[in-house]
C-alpha positions, 0 to 999 in steps of 0.5 A, spaced: 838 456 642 839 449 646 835 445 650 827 443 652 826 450 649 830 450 642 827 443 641 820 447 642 822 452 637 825 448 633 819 444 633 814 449 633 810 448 627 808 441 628 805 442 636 802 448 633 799 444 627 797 439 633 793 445 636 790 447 631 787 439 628 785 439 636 781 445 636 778 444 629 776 437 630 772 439 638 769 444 635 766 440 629 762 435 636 762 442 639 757 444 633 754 438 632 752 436 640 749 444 640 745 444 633 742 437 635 740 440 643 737 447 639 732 442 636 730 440 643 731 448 646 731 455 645 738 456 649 743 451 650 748 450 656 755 450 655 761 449 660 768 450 658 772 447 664 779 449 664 777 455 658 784 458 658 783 465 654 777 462 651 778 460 644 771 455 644 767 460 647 769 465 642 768 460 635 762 458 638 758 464 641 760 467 634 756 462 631 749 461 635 749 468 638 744 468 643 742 461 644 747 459 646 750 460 654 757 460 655 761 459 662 768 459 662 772 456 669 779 457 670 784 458 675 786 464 672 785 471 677 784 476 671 779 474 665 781 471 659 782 476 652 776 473 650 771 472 656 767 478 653 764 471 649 762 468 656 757 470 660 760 468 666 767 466 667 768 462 674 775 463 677 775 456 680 781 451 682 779 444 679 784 441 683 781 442 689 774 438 690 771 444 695 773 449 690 770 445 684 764 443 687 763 451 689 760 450 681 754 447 684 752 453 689 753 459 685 746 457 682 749 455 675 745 452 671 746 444 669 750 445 662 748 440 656 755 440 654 762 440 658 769 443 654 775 439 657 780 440 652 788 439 654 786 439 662 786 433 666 793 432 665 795 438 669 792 435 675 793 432 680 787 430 682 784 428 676 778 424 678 775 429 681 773 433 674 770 425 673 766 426 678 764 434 677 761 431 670 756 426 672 754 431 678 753 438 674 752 435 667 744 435 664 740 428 663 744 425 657 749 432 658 755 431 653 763 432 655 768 432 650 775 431 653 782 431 650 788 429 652 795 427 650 795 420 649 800 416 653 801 409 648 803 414 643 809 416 647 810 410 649 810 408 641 814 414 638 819 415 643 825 409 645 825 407 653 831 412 654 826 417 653 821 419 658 815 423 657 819 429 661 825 429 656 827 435 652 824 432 646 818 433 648 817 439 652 811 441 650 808 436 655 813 438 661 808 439 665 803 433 665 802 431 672 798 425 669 799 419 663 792 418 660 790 413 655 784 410 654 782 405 659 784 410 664 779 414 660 774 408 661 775 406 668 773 414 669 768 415 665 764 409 667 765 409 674 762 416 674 756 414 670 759 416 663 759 413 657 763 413 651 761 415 644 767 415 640 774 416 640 779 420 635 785 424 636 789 429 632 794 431 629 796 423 627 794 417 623 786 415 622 783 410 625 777 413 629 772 408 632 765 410 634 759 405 638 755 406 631 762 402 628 761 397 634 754 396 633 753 396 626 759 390 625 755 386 631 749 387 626 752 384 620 756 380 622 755 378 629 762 379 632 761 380 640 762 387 641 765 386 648 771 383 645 770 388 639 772 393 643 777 390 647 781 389 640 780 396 638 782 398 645 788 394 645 790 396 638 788 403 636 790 407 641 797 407 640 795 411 633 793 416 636 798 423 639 791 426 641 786 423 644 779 426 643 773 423 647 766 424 646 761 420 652 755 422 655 751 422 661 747 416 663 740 415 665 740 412 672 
């Protein structure tokens, strides 16, 4: 087997150990965020956006059953093997503006938690899901979003090679180069405020605002330029990134 297709196959246990070190690692904040809401309500909203066939709906719904409410959006016509896990599965095109925003009419509920795993970088039109967050998330809602990380490929892959090539062909479909700061400008943009940053599947060197704050505690060092550097050099490290923000009060 030759080609973009060959190199797959032939890599295919380390895009699946990929995929498996992503799924767990959203699924521990997943955990985390809805046991911390259910300390505060009886039944926690969560929205998966771009639920594909629905693996978080089912780890989670197995977990906390009934307190929890699982939406699912997808552009799929047909329901996704595990939509029996969802209460709701919206067939909604996250490209289009009207069609996203059409979330609001339907009468759903304002979801405490947002799933956006491996999605944005499939639009075109990416800034619109920025702005679905802040308008549909709950007072102090959280997203968890993931992407690949464009400075990883940058790093790992000579100026020969592009993000297109057939050494790479599991992210042939990527419209958009995410990393970081383009994160951040979206995120804070849309009133959006980031809590950490990790990845997957690759060296750990994770950096959360606890790290931040803590350090500016103890030690006085400046949290901006903290951040700065730590944006400057951490991300190359990291062939997904896993970005946890949270909605902030106006």
């Amino acid at each position: 087997m030759s080609g973009a297709l060959g190199t797959f196959y032939n890599n295919k246990s380390v895009h699946y150990s990929e995929i498996t070190s992503r799924f767990h690692k959203v699924a521990e904040i997943c955990r985390k965020t809805i046991s911390n809401r259910l300390e505060q309500k009886a039944i926690v909203n969560v929205l998966d956006l771009g639920c594909g066939c629905g693996i978080y709906g089912s780890a989670l719904k197995k977990e906390f059953g009934k307190r929890l409410n699982m939406i699912g959006v997808d552009i799929n016509k047909h329901p996704p093997p595990n939509a029996a896990f969802y209460s709701e599965i919206l067939n909604l095109d996250l490209d289009s503006r009207e069609s996203l925003f059409s979330y609001c009419e339907k009468g759903m509920p304002q979801p405490d938690l947002i799933i956006c795993s491996e999605v944005l970088q499939c639009l075109f039109n990416p800034e619109n899901v920025y702005r679905f967050f802040e308008s549909v998330l709950a007072p102090l809602g959280i997203v968890v979003i993931t992407t690949p990380n464009h400075d990883w490929w940058l790093k790992d892959h000579s100026a020969s090679e592009t993000l297109y090539d057939d050494k790479v062909p599991h992210i042939k479909q990527n419209f958009r180069q995410f990393n970081i700061h383009v994160h951040s400008k979206y995120l804070n943009k849309n009133n959006l405020s980031i809590l950490s940053v990790t990845g997957a599947d690759s060296e750990h060197c994770d950096y959360t605002r606890d790290v931040v704050d803590r350090l500016f505690i103890e030690f006085g060092i400046d949290k901006l330029a903290l951040h700065q550097t730590i944006q400057q050099v951490y991300p190359v490290k990291q062939r997904t990134l896993v970005i946890t923000a949270h909605k902030t009060l106006e």
